[in-house]
C-alpha positions in Angstrom: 34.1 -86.2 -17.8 31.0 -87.1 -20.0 31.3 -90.7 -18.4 31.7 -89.5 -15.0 28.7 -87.3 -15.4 26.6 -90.7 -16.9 27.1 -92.9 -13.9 26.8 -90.4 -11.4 23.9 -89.9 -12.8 22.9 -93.9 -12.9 24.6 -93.9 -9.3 21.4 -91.5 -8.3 18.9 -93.6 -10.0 20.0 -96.7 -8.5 20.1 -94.9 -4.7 16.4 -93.8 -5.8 15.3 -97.5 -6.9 16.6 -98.3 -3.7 14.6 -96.1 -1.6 11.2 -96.7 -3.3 11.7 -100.5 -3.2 12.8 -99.4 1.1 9.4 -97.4 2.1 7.1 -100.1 0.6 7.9 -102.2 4.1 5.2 -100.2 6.0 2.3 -100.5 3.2 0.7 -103.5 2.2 1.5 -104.7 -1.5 -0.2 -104.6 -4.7 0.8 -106.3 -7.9 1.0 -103.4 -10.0 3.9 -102.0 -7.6 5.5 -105.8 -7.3 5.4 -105.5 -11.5 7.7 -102.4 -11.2 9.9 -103.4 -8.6 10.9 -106.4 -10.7 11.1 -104.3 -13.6 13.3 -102.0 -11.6 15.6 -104.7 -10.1 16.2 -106.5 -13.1 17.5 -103.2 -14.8 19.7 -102.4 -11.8 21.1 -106.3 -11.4 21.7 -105.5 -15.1 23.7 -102.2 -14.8 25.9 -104.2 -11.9 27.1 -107.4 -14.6 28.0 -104.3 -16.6 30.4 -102.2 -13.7 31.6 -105.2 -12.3 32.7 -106.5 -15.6 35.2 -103.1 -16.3 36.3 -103.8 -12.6 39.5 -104.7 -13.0 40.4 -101.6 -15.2 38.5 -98.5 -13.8 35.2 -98.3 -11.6 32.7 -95.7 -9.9 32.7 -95.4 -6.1 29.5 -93.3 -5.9 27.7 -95.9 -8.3 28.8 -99.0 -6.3 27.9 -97.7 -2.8 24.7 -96.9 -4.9 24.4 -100.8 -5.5 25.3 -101.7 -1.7 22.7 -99.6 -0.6 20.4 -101.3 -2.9 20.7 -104.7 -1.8 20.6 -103.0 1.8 17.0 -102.0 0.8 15.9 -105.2 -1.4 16.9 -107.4 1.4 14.6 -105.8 3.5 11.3 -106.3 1.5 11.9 -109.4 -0.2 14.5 -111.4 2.1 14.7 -112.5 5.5 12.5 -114.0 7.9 8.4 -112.5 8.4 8.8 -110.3 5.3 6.5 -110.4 2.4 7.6 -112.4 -0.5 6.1 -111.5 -3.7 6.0 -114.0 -6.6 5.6 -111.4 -8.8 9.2 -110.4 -8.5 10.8 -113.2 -8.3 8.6 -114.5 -11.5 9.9 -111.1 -13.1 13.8 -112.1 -12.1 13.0 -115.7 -13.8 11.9 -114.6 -16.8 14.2 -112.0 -17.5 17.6 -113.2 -15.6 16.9 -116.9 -14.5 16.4 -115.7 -11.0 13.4 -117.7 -9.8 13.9 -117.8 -6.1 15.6 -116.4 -3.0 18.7 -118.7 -3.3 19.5 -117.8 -6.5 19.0 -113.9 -5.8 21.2 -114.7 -2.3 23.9 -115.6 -4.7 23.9 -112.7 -6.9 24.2 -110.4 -3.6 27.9 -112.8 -2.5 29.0 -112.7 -5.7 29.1 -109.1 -5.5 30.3 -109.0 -1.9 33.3 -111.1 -2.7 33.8 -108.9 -5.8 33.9 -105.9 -3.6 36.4 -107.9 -1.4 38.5 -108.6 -3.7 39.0 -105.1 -6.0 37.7 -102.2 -4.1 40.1 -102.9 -1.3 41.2 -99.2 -1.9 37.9 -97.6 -1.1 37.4 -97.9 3.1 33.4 -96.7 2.4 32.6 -99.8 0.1 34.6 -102.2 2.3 33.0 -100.8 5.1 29.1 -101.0 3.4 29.9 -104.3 1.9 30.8 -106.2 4.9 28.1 -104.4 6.9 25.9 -106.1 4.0 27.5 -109.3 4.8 26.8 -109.2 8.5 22.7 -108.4 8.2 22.7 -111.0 5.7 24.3 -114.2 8.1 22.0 -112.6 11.1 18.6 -114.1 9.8 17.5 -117.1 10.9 16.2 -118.4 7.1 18.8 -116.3 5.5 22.0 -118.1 7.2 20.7 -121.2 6.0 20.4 -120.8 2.3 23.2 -118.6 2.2 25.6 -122.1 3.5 24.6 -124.1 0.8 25.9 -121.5 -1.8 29.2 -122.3 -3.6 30.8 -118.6 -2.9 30.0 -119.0 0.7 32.0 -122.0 1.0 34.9 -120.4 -1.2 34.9 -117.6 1.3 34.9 -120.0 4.1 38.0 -121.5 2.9 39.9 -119.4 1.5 40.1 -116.2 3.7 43.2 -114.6 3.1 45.1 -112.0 2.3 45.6 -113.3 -1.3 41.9 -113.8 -2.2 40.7 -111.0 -0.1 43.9 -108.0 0.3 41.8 -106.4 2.6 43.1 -108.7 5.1 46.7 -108.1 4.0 49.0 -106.4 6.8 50.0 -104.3 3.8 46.7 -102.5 3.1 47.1 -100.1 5.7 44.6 -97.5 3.9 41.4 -100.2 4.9 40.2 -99.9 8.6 41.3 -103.1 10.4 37.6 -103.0 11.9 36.7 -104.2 8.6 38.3 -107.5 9.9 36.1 -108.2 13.1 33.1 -107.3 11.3 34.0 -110.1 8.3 34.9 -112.6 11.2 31.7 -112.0 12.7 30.0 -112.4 9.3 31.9 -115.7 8.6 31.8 -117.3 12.2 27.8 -117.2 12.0 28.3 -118.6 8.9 30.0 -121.4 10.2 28.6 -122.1 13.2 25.5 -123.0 11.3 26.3 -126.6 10.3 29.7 -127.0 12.9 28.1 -128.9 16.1 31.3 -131.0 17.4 33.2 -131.0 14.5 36.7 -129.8 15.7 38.3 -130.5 12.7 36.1 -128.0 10.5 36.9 -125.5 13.0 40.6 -126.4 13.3 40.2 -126.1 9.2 38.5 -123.0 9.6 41.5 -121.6 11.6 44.0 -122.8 9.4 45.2 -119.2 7.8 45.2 -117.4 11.9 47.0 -120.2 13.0 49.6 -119.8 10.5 50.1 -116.7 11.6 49.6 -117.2 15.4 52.7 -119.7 14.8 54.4 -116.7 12.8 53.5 -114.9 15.7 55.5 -117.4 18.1 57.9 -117.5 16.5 59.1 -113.7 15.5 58.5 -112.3 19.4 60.4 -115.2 20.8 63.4 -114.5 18.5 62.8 -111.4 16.5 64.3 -111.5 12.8 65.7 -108.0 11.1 63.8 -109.6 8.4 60.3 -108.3 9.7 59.9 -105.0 11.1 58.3 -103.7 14.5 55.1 -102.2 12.8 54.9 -105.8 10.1 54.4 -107.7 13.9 52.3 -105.1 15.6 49.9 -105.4 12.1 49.9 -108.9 12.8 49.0 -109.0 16.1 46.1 -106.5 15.4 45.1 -108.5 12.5 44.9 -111.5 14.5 43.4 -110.0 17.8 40.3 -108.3 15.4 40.0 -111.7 13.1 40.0 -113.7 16.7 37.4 -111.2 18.3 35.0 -111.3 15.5 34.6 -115.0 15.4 34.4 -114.9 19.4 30.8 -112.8 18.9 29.7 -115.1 16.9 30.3 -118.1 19.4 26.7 -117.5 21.1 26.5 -121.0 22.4 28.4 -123.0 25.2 29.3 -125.6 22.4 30.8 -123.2 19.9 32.7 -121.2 22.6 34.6 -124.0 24.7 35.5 -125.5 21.2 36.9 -121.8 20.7 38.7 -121.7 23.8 40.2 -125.4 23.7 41.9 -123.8 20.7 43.0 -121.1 22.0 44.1 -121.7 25.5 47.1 -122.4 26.5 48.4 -122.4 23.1 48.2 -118.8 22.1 46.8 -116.5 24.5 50.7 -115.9 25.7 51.7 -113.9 22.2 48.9 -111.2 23.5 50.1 -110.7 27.1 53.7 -109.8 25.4 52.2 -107.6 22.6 50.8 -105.9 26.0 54.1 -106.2 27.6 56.1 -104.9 24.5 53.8 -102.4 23.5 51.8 -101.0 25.9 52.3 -97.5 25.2 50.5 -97.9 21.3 46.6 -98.0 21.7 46.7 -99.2 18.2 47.9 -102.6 19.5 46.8 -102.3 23.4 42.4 -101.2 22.2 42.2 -104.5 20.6 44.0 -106.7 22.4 42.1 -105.8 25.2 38.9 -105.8 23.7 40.2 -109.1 22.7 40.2 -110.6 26.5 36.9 -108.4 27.2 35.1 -110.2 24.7 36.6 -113.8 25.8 35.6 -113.1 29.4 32.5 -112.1 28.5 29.3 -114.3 29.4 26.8 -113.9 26.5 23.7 -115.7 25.8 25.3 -118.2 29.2 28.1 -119.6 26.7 30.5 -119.6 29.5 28.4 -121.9 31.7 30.9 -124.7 31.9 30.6 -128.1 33.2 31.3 -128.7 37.4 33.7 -130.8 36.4 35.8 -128.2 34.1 38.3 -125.8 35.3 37.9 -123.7 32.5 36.1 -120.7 34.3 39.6 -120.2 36.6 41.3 -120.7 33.8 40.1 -118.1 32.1 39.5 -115.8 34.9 43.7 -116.2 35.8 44.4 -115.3 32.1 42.2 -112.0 32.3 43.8 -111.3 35.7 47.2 -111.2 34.3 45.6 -109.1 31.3 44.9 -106.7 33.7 47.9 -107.4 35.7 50.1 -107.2 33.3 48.6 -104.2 31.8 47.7 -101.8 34.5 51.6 -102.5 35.2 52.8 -100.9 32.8 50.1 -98.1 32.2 50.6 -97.0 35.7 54.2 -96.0 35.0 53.4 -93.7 32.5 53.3 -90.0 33.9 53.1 -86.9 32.2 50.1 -87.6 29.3 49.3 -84.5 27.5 46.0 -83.9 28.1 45.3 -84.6 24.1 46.8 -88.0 24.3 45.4 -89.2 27.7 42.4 -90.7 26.5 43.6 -93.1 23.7 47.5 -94.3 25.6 45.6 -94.6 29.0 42.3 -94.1 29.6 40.6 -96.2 27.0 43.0 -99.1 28.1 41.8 -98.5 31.5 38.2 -98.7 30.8 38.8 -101.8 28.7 40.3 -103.3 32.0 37.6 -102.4 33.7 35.0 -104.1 31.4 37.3 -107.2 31.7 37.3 -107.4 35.2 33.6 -106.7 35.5 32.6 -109.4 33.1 34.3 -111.9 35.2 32.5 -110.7 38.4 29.7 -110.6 36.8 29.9 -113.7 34.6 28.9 -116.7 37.4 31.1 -118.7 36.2 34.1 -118.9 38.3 33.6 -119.9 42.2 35.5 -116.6 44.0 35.0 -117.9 47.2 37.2 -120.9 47.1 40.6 -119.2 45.7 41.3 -118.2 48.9 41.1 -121.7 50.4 43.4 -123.1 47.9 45.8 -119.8 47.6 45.1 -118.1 44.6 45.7 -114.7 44.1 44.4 -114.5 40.9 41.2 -111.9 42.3 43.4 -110.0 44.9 46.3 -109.0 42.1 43.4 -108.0 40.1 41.3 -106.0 42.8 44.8 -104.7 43.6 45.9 -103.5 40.0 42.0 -102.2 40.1 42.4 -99.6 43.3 46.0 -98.2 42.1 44.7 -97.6 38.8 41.5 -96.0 39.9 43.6 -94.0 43.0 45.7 -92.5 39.5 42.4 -91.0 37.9 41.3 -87.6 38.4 38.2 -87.4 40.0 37.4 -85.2 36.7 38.3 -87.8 33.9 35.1 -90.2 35.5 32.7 -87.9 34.8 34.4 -86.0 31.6 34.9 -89.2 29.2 31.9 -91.5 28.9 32.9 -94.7 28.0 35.4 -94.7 31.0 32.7 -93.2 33.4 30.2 -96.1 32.0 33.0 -99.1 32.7 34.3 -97.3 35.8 30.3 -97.0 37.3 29.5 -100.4 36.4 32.5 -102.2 37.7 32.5 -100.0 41.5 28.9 -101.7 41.6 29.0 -104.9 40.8 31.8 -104.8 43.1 29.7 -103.4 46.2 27.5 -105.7 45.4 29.6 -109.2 45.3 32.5 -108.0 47.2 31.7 -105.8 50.0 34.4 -107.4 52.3 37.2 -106.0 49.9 36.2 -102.9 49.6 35.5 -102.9 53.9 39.3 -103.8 53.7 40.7 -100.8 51.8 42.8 -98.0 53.1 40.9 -94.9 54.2 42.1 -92.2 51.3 40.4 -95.0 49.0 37.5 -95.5 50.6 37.1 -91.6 50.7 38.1 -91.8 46.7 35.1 -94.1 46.0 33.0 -92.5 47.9 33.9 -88.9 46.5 33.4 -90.3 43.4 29.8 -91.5 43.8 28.9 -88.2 45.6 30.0 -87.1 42.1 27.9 -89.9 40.3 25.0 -89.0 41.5 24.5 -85.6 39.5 25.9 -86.5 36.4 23.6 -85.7 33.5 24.0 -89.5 32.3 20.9 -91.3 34.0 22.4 -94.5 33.6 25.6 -93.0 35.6 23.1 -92.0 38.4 21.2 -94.6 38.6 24.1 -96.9 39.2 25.9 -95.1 41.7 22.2 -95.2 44.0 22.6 -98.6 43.9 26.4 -98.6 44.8 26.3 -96.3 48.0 22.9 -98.4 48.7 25.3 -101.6 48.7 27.9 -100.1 50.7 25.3 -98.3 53.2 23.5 -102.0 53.6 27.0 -103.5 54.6 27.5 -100.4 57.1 23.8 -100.1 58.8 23.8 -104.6 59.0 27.2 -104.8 60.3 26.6 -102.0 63.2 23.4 -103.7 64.0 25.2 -106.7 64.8 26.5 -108.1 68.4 30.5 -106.8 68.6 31.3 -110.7 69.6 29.8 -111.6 65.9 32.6 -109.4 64.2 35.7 -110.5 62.8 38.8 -109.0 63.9 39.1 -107.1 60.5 36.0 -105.3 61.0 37.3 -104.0 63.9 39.8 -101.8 62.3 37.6 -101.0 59.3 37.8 -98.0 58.1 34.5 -97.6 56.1 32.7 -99.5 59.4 34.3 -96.5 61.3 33.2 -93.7 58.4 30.1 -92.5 60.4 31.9 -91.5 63.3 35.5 -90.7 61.7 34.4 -88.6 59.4 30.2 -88.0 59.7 30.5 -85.3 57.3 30.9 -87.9 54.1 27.5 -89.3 54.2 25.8 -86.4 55.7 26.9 -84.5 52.6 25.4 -87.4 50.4 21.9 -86.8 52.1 21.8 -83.7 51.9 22.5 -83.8 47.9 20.2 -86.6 47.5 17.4 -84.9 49.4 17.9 -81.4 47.9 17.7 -83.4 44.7 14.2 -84.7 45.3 12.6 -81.9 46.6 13.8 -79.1 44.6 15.2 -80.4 41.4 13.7 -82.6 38.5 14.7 -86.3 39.6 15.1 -88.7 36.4 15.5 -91.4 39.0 13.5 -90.9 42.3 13.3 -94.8 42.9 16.5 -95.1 42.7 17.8 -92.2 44.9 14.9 -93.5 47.0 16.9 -96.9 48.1 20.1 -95.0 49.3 18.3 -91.9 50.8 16.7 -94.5 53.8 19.8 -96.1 54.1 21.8 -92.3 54.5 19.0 -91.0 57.4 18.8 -94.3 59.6 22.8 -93.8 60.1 22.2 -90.3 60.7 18.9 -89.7 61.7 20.1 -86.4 64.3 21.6 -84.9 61.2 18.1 -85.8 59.3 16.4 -84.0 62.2 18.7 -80.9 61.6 17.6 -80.4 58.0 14.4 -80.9 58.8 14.4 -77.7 60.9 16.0 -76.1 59.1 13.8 -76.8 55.8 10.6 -75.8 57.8 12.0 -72.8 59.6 13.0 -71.1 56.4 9.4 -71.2 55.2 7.1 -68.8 55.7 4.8 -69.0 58.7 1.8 -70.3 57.1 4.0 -73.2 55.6 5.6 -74.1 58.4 3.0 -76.6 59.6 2.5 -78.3 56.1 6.0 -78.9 55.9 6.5 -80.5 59.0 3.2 -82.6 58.2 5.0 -83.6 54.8 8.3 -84.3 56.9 6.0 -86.9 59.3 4.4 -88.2 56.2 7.8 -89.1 54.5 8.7 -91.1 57.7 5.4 -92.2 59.0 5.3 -96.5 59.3 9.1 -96.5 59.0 10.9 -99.0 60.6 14.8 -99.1 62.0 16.0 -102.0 59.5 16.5 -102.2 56.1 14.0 -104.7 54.7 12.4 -104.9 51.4 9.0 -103.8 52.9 10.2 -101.3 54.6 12.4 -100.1 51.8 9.4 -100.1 49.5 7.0 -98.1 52.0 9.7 -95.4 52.1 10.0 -95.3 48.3 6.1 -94.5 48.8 6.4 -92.3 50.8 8.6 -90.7 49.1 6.3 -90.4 46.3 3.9 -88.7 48.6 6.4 -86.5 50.0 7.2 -84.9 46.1 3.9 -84.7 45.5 3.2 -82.9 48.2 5.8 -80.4 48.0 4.7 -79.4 44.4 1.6 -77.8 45.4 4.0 -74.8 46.1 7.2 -75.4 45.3 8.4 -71.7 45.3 7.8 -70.8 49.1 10.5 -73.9 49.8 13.9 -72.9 50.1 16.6 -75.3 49.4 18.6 -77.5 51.8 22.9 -76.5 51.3 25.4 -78.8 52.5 27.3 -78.3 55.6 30.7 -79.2 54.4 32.3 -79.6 51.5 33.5 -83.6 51.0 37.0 -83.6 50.2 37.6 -81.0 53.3 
């Protein structure tokens, strides 16, 4: 107990020296404080060679999360790139611990990081600090390259696995398997740093997944009593996390195509099947599928492959059957308890989502010509997309955030690339989307509501240019369109929609008038009689001596406007506009608000 007591007490000296040494960034240095710092570093590098020593028999959680945090805060002040240097530390590390430079203190810091990695693999909070420690430090530009040329970077480098580090064992099921894509990250900028072209230092680099990968093959091709169901599901998370971590790191076209050589065709198969075998666990289906999200994702331009190449179908074909195979299965699971429905569906779906958006959104696969050559790569996709939105309450969008973010996203970049599909869908769908944006465009989140102005200004474009067109320029198919035919079949949708979006500008505080600014012209040139209606109604429920002001700040709003949809004349309404709120807050409470006429899903 009386040791206990002692280094939790040294545990809150050393989280102290920490933070004295972490609000110096923001004042300019003196040499007296630089003097004490050094003092106060070399006694706390000191108290470390005398824990880590008793490491392998006993040690103190509190005291080495203490020592993490430390080195969070020295590597603020005294490493990294545009950060003060003083001498006078460093001078006080050399005379009292040999420590004369940055490199040498770099190495202290891994030698404690792998030491963590190797014994503490029973304490989540240190693994968890410690490779977080490890990230920052292969982030700076300086940093990355000193921290190369050190012998315990290289051992890490090769020799990641489970027996040098058991963190990465399938057995230590009491360590987060995030840890894993956050080391992978840490090592993969690591090694990136001096890789350029050299295949056979990747291939190297790979050597202990691919074992496994091979494992992998081998076991789901023919399972063996020998290994369970949960030992392969461990390994396919382990691999899918290591694999994903070393993908964010590949920031550059080089690094990511010599990535994907290795990957594809070779191994990308065991993942469909873990999908296919186990679709109903979220522990394997979340990171595999963040697995494909990440691969299909276009970051920093890394997927900008040659004209030459075909690797932007081939990779768009592999995520299609991801979602393919995938939204498959998921759709044939009924009867979710509300509890569950997030983590065995929904979060699956709104990985799916992100996939599929990434590729539409990545440029780097040519969508137009599939068609030509009979690839249905994008329509089983689009399909899988409409049945599993179709299977989502209206409510789930709105109630779980990360699947309202991915959903939101993905309906727009779709409007915007792919208007033609969604001109081609059944009515009860187009009706769906379009409930869903009416329900968009009040939701609390701005981001939410600012994307789903710019969807139903996309679809209202497509609608307002195509009606404005000769009938002898229209295909056949838009003809029997039922979103071409949605003013007239059912006026009530969008004349709903303007109502909401102009009751939302006058009356209520709008986050995002520009926004709602671009769809609100788009909603009263398709129904300008219905635009007319409100506006009688708005100025006869105002008192007499308003009713002339409001029809002058009805003429105002509309005053220059043209029939079409140009940019000018888009940005002299969102003017206007401007004008038109103004206006109405010189007395906001003799206005009465505009109510719908209908409710939408009548």
């Amino acid at each position: 107990n009386e040791l206990r007591i002692r280094e939790g007490q040294l545990a809150w000296l050393v989280h102290m020296i920490g933070h004295v040494m972490g609000v110096r960034i923001s004042h300019s240095s003196t040499a007296s404080y630089d003097t004490m710092d050094g003092q106060l570093v070399c006694r706390v590098l000191q108290l470390m060679d005398l824990t880590d020593a008793q490491l392998p028999q006993r040690g103190n959680e509190h005291l080495d999360l203490a020592l993490i945090g430390f080195f969070e805060q020295f590597r603020k002040i005294y490493i990294g790139e545009m950060i003060h240097k003083s001498t006078q530390v460093y001078r006080m590390l050399g005379e009292r611990l040999g420590l004369n430079d940055e490199t040498t203190v770099l190495n202290v810091i891994v030698r404690k990081i792998v030491t963590n990695l190797k014994l503490w693999t029973r304490s989540r909070s240190i693994t968890i600090r410690t490779l977080q420690l490890l990230q920052d430090l292969s982030v700076g530009f300086t940093s990355v390259r000193k921290l190369v040329k050190l012998e315990s970077i290289q051992f890490i480098l090769d020799n990641h696995t489970s027996e040098q580090f058991p963190f990465l064992s399938i057995a230590a099921l009491q360590v987060d398997m995030r840890c894993r894509t956050m080391f992978y990250t840490a090592l993969g900028r690591l090694l990136l740093v001096e890789l350029r072209e050299d295949e056979e230092k990747l291939r190297q680099f790979m050597s202990p997944i691919t074992s496994i990968l091979e494992q992998l093959q081998s076991l789901m091709s023919t399972p063996q009593q020998l290994v369970s169901e949960q030992e392969i599901k461990h390994m396919v998370v382990g691999c899918t996390r290591d694999l994903r971590g070393i993908l964010i790191a590949c920031n550059t076209k080089q690094s990511y195509v010599m990535f994907f050589d290795w990957f594809y065709p070779t191994y990308i198969p065991i993942f469909l099947d873990a999908l296919r075998l186990w679709y109903l666990d979220p522990f394997v289906t979340s990171p595999t599928l963040k697995l494909m999200a990440e691969l299909a994702q276009n970051r920093s331009q890394r997927l900008m492959f040659d004209v030459t190449s075909p690797k932007g179908v081939l990779l768009f074909r592999e995520a299609s059957k991801t979602i393919v195979t995938y939204g498959t299965c998921i759709l044939s699971l009924n009867d979710v308890p509300e509890s569950e429905v997030y983590a065995r569906k929904l979060k699956g779906v709104s990985i799916c989502f992100n996939i599929l958006r990434s590729t539409l959104f990545g440029s780097y696969v040519n969508f137009g010509v599939m068609k030509l050559y009979g690839d249905t790569a994008l329509d089983d996709a689009l399909s899988v997309f409409v049945k599993l939105v179709i299977s989502l309450p209206l409510k789930h969008l709105l109630d779980y955030p990360k699947l309202s973010i991915a959903y939101y996203t993905l309906l727009e970049t779709l409007t915007q690339y792919h208007m033609e599909f969604i001109s081609s869908l059944e009515p009860d769908v187009i009706i769906y989307l379009l409930s869903s944006i009416s329900e968009g465009l009040t939701a609390l989140d701005s981001s939410v509501c600012t994307g789903c102005c710019s969807t139903l200004d996309h679809i209202l474009t497509y609608i307002f240019k195509k009606r404005n067109k000769p009938k002898s320029s229209l295909s056949p198919a838009d003809s029997i369109s039922a979103l071409l035919q949605l003013p007239e079949a059912r006026p009530e949708i969008l004349q709903d929609m303007l109502s909401s979006i102009l009751n939302t500008v006058m009356f209520e505080k709008c986050r995002v008038q520009w926004s709602m600014s671009r769809p609100l012209l788009g909603l009263i040139l398709l129904n300008e009689e219905y635009f007319k209606t409100l506006h009688d109604r708005v100025v006869s429920l105002q008192p007499p001596e308003r009713q002339n002001a409001m029809v002058l700040c009805f003429d105002n709003l509309m005053d220059g406007i043209e029939y079409n949809l140009a940019i000018r004349n888009r940005d002299k309404f969102t003017q206007n506009l401007s004008v038109f709120r103004r206006d109405l807050t010189i007395s906001p409470k003799d206005i009465s608000t505009v109510t719908p006429t209908s409710d939408m899903m009548t």
